[in-house]
C-alpha positions as CSV (number, residue, x, y, z in Angstrom):
1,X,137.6,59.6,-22.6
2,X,138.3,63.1,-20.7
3,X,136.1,64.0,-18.0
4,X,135.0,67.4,-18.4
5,X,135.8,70.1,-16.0
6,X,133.2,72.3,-14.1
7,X,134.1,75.5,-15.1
8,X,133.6,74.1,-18.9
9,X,130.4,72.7,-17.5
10,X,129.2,76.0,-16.1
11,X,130.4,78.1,-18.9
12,X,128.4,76.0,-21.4
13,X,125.1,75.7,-19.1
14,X,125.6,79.9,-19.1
15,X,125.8,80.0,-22.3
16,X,123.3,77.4,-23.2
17,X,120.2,79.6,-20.8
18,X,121.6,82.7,-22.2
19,X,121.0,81.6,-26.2
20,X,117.6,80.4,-25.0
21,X,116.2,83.7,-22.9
22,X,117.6,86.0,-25.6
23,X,114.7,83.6,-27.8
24,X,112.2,85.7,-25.0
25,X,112.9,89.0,-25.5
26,X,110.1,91.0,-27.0
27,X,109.8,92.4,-30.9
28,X,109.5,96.3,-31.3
29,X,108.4,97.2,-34.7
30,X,107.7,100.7,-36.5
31,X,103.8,100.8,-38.2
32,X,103.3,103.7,-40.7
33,X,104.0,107.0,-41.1
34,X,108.1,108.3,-40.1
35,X,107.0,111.5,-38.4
36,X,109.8,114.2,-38.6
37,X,109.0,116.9,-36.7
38,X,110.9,119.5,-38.7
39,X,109.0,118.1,-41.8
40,X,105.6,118.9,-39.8
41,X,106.6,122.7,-38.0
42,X,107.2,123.6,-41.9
43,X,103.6,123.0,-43.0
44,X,101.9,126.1,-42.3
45,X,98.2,127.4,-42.2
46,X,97.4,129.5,-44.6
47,X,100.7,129.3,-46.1
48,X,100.6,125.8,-47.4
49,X,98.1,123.7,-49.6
50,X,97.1,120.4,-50.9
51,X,100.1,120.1,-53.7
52,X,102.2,121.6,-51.0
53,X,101.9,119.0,-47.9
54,X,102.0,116.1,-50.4
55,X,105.6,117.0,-51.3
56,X,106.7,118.1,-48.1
57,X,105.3,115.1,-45.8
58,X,104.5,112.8,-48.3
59,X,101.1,111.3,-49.4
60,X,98.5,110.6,-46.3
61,X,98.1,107.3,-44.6
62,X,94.5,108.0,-46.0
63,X,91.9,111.0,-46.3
64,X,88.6,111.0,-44.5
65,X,85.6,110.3,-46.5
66,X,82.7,112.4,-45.2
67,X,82.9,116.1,-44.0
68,X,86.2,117.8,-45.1
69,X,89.1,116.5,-46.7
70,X,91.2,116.2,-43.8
71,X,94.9,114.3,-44.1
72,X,95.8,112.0,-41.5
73,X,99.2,110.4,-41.2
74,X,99.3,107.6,-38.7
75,X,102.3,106.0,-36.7
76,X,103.0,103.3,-34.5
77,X,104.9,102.1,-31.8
78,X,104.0,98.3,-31.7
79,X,105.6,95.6,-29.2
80,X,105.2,91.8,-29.7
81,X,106.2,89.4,-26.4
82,X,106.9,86.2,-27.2
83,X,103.4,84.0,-27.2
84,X,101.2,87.0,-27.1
85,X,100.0,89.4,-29.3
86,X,101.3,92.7,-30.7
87,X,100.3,95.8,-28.2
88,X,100.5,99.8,-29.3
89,X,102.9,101.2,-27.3
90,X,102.9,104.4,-28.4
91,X,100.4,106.1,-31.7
92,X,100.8,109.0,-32.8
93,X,97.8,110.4,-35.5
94,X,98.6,113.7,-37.3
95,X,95.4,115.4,-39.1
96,X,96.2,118.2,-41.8
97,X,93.1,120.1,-41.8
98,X,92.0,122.0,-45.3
99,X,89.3,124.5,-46.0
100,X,87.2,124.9,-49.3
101,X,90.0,126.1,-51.4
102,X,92.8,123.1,-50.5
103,X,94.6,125.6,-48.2
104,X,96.3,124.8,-44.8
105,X,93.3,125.2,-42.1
106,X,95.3,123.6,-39.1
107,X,97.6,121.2,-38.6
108,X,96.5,119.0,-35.2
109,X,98.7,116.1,-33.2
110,X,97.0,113.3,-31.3
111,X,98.8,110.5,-28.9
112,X,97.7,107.6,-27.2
113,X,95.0,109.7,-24.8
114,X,92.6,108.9,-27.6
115,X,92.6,105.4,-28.5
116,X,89.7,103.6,-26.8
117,X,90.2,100.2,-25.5
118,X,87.3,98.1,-25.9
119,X,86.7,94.2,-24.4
120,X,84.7,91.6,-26.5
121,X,82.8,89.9,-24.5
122,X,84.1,86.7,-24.2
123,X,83.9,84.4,-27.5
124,X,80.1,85.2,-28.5
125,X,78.3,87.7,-30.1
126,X,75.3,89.0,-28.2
127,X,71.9,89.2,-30.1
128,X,68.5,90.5,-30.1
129,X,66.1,88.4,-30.0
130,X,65.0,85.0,-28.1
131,X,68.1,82.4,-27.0
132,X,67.5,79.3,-29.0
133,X,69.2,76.0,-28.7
134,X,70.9,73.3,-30.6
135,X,67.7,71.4,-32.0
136,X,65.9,74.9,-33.4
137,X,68.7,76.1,-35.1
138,X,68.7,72.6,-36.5
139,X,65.5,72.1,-37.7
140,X,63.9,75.6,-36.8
141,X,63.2,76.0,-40.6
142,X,61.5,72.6,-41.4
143,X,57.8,73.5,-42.8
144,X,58.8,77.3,-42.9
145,X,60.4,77.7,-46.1
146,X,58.4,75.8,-49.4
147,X,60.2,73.7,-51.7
148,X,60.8,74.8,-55.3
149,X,58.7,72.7,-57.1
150,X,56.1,71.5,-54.6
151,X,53.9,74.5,-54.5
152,X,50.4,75.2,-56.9
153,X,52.6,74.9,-59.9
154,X,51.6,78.3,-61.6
155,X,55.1,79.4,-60.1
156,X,56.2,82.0,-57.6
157,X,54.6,85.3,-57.8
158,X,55.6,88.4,-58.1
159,X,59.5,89.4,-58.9
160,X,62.4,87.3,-58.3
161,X,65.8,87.9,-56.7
162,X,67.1,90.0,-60.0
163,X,63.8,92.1,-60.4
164,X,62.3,89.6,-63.2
């Protein structure tokens, strides 16, 4: 059997920590819209309309459903590290304002300075109301609620869950 040299030894060890930290390197992925910017300076206020923006930038990523008819198109910079979850690097929202006739009102570009960052707090969802424990959520309903069946046996009264 041939011993094997330490330069062989060192070049495979190299090799072996470099396949393995390449394995760590963090996931960038595209979300949404492609936003061209020459494609965007071309729609116009008062120039353009409805039928107009959909063929030049494509349809919405999706129209807002109270107020005005506004267009937004959203995109996403999103990186995943290894182990962790995904995190918005960069967002960028585009809102095609219309007036009354479908015309061109504005055209408006937001970033990342408005996305709010919000904390849960921790893994429970805080309630109204009085804290109960193990043993009353339990058998907090025993003696509360009648049993079909066991009542003056005329039936319930008034409507049921339908209306009936």
């Amino acid at each position: 059997m041939r011993k094997i040299g330490r330069k062989t030894l060192a070049f495979a060890l190299a090799s072996g920590v470099a396949v393995l930290a390449s394995g760590c390197t963090s996931i960038k992925d595209h979300r949404g819209y492609l936003i061209d910017q020459t494609l965007v300076d071309s729609v116009q206020p008062g120039i353009d309309n409805r039928m107009s923006v959909e063929k030049t930038l494509g349809r919405p990523t999706f129209v807002s459903q109270f107020g005005e008819q506004d267009w937004y198109y959203i995109s996403q910079q999103v990186k995943t590290p290894p182990f962790l979850r995904p995190r918005t690097k960069e967002q960028t929202i585009l809102r095609v304002r219309f007036d009354a006739a479908g015309n061109v009102q504005a055209v408006d570009k937001r970033g990342m300075e408005q996305v709010a960052h919000i904390s849960p707090e921790g893994d429970k969802t805080p309630t109204l109301g009085r804290d109960r424990g193990l043993l009353e959520d339990l058998f907090g309903n025993i003696g509360a609620v009648g049993a079909a069946g066991m009542g003056g046996g005329t039936g319930p009264t008034g409507p049921g869950p339908n209306g009936s």
